[in-house]
N, CA, C and O atoms as a GROMACS GRO file, in nm:
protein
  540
    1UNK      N    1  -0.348  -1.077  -0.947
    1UNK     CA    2  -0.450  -1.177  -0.957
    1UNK      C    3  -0.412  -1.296  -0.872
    1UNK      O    4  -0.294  -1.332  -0.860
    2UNK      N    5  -0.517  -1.360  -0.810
    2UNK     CA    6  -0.491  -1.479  -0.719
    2UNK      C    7  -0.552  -1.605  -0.809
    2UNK      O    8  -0.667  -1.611  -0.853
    3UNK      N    9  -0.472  -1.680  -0.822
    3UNK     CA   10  -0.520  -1.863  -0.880
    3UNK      C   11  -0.579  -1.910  -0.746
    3UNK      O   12  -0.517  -1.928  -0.641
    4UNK      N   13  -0.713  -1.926  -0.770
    4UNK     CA   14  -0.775  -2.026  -0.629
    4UNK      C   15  -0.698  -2.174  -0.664
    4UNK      O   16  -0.651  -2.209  -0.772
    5UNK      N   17  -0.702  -2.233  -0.564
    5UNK     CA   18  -0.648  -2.367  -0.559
    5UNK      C   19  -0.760  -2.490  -0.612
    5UNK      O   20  -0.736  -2.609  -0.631
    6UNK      N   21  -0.848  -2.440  -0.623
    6UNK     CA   22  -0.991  -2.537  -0.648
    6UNK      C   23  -0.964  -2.580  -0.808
    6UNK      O   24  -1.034  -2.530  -0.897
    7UNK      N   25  -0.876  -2.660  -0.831
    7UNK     CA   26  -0.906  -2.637  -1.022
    7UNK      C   27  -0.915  -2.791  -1.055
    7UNK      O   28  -0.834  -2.881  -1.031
    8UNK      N   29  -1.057  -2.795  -1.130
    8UNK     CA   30  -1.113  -2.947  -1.159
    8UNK      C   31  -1.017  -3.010  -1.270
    8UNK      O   32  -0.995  -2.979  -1.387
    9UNK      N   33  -0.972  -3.104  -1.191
    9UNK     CA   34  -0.859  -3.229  -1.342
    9UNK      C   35  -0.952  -3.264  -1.416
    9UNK      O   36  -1.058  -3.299  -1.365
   10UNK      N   37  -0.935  -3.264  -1.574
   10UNK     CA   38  -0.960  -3.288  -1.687
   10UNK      C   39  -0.848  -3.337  -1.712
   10UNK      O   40  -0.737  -3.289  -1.690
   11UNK      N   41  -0.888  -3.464  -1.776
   11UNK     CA   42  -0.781  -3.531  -1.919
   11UNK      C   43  -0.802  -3.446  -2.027
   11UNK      O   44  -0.906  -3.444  -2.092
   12UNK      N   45  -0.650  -3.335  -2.059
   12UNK     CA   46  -0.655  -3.252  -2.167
   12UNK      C   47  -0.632  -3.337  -2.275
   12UNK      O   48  -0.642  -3.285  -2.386
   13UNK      N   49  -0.603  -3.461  -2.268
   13UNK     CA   50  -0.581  -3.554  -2.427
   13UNK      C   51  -0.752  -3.606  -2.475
   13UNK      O   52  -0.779  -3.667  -2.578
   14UNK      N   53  -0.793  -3.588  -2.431
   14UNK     CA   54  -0.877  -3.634  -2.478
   14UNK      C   55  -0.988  -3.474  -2.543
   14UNK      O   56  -1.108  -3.466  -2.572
   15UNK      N   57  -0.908  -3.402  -2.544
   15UNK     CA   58  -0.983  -3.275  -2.593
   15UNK      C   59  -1.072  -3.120  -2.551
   15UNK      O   60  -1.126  -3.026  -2.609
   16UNK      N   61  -1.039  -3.175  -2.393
   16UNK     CA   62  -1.106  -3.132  -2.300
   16UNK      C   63  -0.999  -2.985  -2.267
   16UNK      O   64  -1.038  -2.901  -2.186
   17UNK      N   65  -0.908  -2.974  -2.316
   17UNK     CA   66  -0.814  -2.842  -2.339
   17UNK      C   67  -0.857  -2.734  -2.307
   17UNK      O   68  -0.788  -2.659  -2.237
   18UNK      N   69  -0.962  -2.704  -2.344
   18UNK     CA   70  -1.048  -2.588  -2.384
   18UNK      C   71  -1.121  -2.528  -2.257
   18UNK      O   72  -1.146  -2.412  -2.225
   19UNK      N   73  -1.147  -2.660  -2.193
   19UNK     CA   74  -1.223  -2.650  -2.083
   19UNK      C   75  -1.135  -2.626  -2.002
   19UNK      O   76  -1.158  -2.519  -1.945
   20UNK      N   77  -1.061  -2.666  -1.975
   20UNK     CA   78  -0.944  -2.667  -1.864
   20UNK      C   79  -0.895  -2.532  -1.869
   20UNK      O   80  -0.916  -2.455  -1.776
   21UNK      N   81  -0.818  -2.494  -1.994
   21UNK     CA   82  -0.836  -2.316  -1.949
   21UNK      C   83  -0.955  -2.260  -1.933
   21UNK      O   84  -0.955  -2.188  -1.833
   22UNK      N   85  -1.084  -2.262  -2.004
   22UNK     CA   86  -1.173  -2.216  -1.950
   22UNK      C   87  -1.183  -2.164  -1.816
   22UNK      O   88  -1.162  -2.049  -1.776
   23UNK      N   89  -1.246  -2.348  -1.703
   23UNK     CA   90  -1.195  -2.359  -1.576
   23UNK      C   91  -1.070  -2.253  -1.504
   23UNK      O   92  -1.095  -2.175  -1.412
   24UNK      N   93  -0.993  -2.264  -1.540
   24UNK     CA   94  -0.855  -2.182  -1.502
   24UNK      C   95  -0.917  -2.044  -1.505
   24UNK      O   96  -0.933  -1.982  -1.400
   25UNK      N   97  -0.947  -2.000  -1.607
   25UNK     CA   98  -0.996  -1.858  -1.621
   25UNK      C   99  -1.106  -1.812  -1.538
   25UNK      O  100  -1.115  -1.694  -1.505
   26UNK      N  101  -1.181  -1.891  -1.509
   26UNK     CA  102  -1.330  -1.857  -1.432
   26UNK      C  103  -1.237  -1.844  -1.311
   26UNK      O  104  -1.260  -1.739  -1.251
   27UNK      N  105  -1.125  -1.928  -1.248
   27UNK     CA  106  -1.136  -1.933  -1.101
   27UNK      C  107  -1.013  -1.824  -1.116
   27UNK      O  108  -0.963  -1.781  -1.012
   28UNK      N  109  -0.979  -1.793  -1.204
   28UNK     CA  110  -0.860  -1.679  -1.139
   28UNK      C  111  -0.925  -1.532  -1.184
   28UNK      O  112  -0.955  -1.477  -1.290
   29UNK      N  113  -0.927  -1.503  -1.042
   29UNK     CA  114  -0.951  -1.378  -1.057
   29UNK      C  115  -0.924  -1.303  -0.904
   29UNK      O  116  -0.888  -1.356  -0.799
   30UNK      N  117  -0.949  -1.188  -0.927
   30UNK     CA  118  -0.870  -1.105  -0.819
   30UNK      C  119  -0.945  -1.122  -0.690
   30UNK      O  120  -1.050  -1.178  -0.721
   31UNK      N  121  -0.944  -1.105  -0.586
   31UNK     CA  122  -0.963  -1.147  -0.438
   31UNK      C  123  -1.128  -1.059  -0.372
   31UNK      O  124  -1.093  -0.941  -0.373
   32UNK      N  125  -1.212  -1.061  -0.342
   32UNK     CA  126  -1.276  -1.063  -0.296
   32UNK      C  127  -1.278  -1.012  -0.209
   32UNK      O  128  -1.197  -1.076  -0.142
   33UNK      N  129  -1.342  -0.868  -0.099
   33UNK     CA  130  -1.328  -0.837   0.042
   33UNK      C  131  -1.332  -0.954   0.106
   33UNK      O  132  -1.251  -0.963   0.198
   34UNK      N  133  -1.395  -1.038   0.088
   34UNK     CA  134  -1.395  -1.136   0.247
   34UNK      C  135  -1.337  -1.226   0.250
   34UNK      O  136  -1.332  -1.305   0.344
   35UNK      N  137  -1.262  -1.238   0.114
   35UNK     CA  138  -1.128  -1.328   0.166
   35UNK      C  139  -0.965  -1.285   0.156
   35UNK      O  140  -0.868  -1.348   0.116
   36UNK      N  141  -0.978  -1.156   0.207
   36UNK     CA  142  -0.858  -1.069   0.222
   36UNK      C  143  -0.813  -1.102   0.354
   36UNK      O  144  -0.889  -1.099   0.451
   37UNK      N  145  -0.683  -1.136   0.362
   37UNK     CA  146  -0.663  -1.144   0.485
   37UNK      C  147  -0.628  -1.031   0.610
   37UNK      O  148  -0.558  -0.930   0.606
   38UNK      N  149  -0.723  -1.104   0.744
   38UNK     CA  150  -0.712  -1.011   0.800
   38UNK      C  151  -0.619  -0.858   0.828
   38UNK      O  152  -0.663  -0.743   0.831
   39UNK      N  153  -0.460  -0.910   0.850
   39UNK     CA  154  -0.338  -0.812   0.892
   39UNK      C  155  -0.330  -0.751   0.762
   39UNK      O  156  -0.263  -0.655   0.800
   40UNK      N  157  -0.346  -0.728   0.630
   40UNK     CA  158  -0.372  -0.707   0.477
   40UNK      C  159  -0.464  -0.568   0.518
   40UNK      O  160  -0.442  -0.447   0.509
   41UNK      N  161  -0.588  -0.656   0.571
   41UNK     CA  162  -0.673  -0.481   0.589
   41UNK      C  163  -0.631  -0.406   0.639
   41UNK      O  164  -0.615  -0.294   0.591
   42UNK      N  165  -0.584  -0.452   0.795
   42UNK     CA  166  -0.508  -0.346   0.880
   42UNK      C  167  -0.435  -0.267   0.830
   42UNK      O  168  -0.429  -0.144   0.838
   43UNK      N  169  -0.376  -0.344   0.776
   43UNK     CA  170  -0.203  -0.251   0.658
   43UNK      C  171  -0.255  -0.174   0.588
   43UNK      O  172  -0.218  -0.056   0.583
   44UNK      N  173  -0.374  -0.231   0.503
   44UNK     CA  174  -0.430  -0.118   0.443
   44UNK      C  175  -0.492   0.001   0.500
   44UNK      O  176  -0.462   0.105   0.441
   45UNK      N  177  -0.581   0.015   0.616
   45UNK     CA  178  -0.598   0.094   0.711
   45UNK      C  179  -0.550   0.137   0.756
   45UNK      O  180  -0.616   0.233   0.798
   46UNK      N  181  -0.378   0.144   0.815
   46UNK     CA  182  -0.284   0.192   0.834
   46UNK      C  183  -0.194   0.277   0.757
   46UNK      O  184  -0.122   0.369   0.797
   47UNK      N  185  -0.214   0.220   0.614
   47UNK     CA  186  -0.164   0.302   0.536
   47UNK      C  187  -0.246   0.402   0.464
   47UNK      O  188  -0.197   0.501   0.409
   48UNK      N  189  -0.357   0.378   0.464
   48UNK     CA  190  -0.475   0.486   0.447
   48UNK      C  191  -0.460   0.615   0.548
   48UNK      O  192  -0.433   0.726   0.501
   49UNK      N  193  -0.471   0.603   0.641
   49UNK     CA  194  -0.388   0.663   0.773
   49UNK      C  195  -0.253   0.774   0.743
   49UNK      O  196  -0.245   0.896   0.747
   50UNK      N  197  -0.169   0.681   0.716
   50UNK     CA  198  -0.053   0.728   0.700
   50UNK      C  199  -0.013   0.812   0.596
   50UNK      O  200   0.083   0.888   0.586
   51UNK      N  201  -0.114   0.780   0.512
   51UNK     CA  202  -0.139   0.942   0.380
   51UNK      C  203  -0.231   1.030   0.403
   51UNK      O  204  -0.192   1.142   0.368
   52UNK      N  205  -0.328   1.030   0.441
   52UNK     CA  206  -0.371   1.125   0.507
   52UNK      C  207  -0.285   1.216   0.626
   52UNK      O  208  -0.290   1.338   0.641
   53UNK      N  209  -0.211   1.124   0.698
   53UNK     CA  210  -0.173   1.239   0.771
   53UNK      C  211  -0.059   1.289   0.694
   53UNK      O  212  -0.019   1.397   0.738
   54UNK      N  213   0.010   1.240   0.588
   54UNK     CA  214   0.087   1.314   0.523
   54UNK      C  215   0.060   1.416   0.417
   54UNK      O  216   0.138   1.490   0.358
   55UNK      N  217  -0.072   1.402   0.406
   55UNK     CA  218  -0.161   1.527   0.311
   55UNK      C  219  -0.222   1.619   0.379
   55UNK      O  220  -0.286   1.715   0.336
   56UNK      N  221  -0.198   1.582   0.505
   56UNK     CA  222  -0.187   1.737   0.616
   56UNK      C  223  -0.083   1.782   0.639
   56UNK      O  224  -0.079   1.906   0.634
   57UNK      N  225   0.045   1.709   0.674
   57UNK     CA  226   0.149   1.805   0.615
   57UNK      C  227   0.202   1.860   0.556
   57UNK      O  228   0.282   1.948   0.587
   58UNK      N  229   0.164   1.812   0.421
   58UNK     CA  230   0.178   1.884   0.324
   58UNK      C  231   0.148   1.998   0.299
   58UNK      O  232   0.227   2.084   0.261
   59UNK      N  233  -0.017   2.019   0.324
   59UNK     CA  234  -0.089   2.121   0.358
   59UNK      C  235  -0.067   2.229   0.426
   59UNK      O  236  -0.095   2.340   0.380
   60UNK      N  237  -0.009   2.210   0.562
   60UNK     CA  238   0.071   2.302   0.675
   60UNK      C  239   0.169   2.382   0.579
   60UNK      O  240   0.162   2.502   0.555
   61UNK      N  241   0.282   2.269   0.516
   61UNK     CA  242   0.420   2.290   0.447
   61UNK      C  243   0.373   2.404   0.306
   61UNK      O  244   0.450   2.484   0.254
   62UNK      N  245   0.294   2.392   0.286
   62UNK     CA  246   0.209   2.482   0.077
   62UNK      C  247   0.212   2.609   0.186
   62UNK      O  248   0.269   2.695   0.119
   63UNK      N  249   0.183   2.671   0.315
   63UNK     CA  250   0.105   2.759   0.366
   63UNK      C  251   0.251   2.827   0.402
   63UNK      O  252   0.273   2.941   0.363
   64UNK      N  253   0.344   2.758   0.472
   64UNK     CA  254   0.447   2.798   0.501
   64UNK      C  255   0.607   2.866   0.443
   64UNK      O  256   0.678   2.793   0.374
   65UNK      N  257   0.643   2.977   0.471
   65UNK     CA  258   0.805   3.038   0.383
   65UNK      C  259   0.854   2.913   0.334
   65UNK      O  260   0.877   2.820   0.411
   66UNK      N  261   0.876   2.904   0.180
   66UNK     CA  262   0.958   2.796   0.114
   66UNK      C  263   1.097   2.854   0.191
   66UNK      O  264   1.151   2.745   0.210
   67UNK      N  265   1.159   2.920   0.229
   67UNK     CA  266   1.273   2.954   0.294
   67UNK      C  267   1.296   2.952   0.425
   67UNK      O  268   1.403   2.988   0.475
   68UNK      N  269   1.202   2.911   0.487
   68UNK     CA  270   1.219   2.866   0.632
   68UNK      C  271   1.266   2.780   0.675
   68UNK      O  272   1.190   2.688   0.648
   69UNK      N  273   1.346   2.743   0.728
   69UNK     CA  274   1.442   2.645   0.797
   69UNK      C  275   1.342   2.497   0.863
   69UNK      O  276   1.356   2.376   0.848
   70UNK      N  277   1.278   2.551   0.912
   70UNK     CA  278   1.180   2.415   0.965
   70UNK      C  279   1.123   2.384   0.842
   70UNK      O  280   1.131   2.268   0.803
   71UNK      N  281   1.050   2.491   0.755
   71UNK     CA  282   0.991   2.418   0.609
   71UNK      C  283   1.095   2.362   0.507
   71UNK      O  284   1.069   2.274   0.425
   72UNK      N  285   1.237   2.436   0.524
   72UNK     CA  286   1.319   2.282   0.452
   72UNK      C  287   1.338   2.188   0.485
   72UNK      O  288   1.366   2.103   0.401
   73UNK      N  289   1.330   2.144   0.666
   73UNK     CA  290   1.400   2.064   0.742
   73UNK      C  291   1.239   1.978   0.687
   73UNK      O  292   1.237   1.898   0.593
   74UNK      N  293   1.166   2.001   0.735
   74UNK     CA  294   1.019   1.892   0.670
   74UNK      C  295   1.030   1.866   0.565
   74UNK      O  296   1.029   1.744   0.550
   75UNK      N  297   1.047   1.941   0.440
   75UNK     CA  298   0.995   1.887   0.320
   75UNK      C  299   1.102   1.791   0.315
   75UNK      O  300   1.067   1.675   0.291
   76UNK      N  301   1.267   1.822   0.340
   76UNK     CA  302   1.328   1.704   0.332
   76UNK      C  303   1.267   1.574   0.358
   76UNK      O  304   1.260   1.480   0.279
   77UNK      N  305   1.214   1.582   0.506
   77UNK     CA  306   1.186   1.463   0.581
   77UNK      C  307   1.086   1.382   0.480
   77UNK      O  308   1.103   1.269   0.435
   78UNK      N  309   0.944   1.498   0.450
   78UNK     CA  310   0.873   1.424   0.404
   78UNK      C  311   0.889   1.387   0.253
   78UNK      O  312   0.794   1.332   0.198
   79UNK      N  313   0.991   1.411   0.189
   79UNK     CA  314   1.025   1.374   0.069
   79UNK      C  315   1.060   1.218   0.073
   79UNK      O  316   0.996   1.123   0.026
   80UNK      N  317   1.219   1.222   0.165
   80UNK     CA  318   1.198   1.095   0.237
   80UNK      C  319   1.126   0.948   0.257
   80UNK      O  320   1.162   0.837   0.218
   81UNK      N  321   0.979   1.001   0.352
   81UNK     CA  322   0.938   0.944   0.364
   81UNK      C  323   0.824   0.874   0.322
   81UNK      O  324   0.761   0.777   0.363
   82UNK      N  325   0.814   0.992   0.174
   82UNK     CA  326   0.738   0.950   0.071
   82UNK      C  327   0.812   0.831  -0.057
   82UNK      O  328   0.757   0.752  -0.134
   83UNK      N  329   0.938   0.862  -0.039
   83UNK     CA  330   1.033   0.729  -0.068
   83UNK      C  331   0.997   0.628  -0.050
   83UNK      O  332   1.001   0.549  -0.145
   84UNK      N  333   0.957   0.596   0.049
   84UNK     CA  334   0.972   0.476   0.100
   84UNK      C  335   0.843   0.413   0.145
   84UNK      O  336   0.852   0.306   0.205
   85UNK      N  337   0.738   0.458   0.126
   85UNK     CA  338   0.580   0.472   0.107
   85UNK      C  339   0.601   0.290   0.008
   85UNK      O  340   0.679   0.264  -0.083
   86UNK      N  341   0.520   0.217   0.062
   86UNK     CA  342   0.495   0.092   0.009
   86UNK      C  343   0.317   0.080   0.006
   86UNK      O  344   0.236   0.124   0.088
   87UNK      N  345   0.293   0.000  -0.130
   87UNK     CA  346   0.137   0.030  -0.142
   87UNK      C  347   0.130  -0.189  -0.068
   87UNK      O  348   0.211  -0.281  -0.055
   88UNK      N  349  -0.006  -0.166  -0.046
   88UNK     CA  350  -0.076  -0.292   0.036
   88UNK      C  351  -0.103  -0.397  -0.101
   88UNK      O  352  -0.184  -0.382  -0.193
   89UNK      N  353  -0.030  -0.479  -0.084
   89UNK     CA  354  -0.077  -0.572  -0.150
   89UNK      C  355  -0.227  -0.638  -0.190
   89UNK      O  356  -0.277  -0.712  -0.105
   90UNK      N  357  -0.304  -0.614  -0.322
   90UNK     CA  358  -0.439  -0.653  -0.327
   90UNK      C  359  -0.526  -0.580  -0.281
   90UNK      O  360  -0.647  -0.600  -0.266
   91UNK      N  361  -0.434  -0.458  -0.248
   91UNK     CA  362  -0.576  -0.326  -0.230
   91UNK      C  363  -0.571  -0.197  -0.370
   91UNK      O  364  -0.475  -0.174  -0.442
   92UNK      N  365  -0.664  -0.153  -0.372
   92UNK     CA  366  -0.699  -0.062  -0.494
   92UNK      C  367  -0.680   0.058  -0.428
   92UNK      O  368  -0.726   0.060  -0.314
   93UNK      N  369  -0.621   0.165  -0.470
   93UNK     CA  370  -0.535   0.290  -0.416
   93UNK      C  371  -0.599   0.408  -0.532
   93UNK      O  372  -0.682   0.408  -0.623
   94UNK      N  373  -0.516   0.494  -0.475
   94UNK     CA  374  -0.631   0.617  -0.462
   94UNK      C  375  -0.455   0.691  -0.517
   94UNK      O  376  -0.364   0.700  -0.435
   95UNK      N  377  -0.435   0.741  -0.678
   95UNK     CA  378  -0.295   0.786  -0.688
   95UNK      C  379  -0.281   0.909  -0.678
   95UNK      O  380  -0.185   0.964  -0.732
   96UNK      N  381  -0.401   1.002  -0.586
   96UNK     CA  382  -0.362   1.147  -0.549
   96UNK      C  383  -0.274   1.208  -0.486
   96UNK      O  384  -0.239   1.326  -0.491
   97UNK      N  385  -0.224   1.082  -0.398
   97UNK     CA  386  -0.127   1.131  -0.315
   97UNK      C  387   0.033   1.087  -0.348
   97UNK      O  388   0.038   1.006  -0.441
   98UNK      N  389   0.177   1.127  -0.288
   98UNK     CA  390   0.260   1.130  -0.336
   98UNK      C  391   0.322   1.029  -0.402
   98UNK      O  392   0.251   0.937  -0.443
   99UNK      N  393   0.446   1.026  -0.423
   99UNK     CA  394   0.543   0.900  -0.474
   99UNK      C  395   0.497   0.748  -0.397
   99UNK      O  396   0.429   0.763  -0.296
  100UNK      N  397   0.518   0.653  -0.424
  100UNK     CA  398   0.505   0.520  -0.367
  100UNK      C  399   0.569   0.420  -0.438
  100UNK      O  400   0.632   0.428  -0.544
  101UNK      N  401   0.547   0.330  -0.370
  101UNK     CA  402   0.607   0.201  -0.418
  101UNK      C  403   0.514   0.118  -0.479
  101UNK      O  404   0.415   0.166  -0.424
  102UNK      N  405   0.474   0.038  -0.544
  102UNK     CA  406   0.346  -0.113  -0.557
  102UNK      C  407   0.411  -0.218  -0.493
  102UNK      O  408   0.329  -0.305  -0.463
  103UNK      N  409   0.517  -0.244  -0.461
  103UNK     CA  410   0.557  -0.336  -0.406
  103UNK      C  411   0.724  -0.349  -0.324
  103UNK      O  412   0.817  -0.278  -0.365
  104UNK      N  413   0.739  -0.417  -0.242
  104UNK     CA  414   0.865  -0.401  -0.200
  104UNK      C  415   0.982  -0.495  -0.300
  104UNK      O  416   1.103  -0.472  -0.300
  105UNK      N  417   0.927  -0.583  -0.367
  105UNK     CA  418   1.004  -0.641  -0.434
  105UNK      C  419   1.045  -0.814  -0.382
  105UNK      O  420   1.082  -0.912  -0.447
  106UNK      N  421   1.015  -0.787  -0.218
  106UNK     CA  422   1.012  -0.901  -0.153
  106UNK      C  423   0.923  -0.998  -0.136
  106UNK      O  424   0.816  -0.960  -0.184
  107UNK      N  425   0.913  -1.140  -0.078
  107UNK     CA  426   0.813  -1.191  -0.057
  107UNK      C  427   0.771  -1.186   0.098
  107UNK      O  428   0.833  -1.249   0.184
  108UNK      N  429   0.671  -1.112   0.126
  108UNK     CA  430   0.646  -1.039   0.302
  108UNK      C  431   0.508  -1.126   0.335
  108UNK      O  432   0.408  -1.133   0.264
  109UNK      N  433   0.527  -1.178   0.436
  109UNK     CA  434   0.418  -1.248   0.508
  109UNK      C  435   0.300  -1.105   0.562
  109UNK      O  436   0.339  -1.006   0.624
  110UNK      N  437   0.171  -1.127   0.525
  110UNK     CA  438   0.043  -1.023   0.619
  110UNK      C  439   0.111  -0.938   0.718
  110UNK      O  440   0.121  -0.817   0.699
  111UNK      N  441   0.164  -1.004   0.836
  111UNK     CA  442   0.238  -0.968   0.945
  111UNK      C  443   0.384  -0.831   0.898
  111UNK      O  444   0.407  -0.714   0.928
  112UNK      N  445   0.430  -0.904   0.838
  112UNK     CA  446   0.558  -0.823   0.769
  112UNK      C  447   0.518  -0.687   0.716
  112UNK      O  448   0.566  -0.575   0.730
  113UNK      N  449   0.411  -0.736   0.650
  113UNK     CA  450   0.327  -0.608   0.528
  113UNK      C  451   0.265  -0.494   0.663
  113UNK      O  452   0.257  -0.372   0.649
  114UNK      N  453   0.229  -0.566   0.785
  114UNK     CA  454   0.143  -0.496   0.808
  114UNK      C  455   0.236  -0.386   0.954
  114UNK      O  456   0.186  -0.277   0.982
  115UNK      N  457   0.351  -0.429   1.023
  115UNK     CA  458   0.483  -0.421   1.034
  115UNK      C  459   0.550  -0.269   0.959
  115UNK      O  460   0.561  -0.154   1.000
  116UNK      N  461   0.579  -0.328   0.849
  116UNK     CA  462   0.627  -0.164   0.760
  116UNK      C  463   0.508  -0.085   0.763
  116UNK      O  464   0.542   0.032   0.786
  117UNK      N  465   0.375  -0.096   0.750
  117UNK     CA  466   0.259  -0.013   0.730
  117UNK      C  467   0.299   0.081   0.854
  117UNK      O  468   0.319   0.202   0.856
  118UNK      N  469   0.304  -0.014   0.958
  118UNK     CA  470   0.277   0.101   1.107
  118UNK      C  471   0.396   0.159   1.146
  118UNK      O  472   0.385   0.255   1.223
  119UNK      N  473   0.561   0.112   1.098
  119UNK     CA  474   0.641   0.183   1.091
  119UNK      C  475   0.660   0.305   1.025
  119UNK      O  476   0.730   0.394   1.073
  120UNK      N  477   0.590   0.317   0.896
  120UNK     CA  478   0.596   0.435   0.805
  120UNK      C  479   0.442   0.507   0.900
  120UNK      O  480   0.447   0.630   0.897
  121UNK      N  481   0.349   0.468   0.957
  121UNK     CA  482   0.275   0.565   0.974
  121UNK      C  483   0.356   0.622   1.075
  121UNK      O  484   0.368   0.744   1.071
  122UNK      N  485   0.426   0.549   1.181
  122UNK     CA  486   0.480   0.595   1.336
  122UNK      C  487   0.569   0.699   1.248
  122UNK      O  488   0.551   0.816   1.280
  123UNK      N  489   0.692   0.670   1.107
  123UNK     CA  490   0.748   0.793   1.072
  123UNK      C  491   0.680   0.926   1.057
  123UNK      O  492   0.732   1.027   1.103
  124UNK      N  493   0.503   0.933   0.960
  124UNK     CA  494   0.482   1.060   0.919
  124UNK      C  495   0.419   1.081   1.073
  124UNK      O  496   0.378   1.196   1.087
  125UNK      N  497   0.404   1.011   1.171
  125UNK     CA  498   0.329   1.083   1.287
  125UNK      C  499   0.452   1.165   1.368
  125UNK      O  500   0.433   1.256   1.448
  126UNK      N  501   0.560   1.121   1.335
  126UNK     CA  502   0.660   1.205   1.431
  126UNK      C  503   0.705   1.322   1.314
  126UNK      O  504   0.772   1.406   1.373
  127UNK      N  505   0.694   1.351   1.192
  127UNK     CA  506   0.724   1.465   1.132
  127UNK      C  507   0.608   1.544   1.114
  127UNK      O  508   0.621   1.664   1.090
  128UNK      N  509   0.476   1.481   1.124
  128UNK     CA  510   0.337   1.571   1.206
  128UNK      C  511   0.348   1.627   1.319
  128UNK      O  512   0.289   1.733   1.342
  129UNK      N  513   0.432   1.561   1.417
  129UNK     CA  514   0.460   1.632   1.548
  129UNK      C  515   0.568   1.722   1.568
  129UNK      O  516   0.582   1.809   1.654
  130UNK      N  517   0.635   1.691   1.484
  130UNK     CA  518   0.777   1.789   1.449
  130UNK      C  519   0.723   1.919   1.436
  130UNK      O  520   0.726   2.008   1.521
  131UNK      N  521   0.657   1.924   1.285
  131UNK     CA  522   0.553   2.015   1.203
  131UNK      C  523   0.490   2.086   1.345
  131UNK      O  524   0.529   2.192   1.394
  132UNK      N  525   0.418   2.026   1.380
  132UNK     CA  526   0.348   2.086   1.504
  132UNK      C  527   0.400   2.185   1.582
  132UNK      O  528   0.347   2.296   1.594
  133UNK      N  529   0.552   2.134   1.665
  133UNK     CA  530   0.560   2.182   1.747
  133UNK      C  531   0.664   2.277   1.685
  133UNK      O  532   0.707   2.350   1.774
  134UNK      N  533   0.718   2.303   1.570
  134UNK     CA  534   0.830   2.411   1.522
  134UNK      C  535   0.741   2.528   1.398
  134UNK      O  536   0.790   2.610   1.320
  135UNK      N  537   0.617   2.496   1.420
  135UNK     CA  538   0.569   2.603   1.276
  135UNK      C  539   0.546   2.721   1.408
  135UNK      O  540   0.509   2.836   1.383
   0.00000   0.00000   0.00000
């Protein structure tokens, strides 16, 4: 949940208490598409991205010898890199797909957030291409 910054002063001594959380309560609430910030969507779009293409490898990997050397050498990878899967801050997710994180634990600027997004997609795009070129 986001606290907007807009919150009307009331003198709570004089009884007005009530109102004041009231107030508080009306303005906090969760974020709005159009005031998401821009690099936020991206990340989210990126990481939308980046599970999908990992629910095609997966897909490849279900089809393939559990005893095959390239299908252990992937599932390792993508076990991995489902580790380390971080969800977008202030976006609503979809929990069909594998392990993840909700948060890194850190405090990450848009930029930062959006940074790890395209690093983890650049990871499942090179074990998509792996996949590719060894099945």
């Amino acid at each position: 949940m986001e606290i907007h910054s807009r919150l009307i002063a009331i003198d709570i001594t004089t009884g007005h208490g009530l109102l004041l959380v009231l107030i508080i309560v009306v303005f906090a609430s969760c974020s709005k598409d159009g005031e998401k910030d821009p690099l936020l969507v991206e990340a989210f779009e990126v990481h939308e991205r980046s599970l999908s293409m990992a629910k095609d490898v997966r897909e490849v990997l279900d089809e393939m010898p559990e005893s095959d050397s390239v299908t252990i050498r992937i599932e390792k990878k993508l076990k991995a890199w489902e580790g380390m899967v971080v969800e977008v801050p202030g976006f609503e997710h979809n929990h069909d797909h594998g392990h993840h994180h909700h948060g890194t634990g850190f405090d990450l600027t848009p930029q930062q957030i959006l940074d790890i997004q395209i690093e983890l997609q650049d990871s499942i795009a090179a074990i998509k291409e792996y996949l590719i070129q060894h099945k």
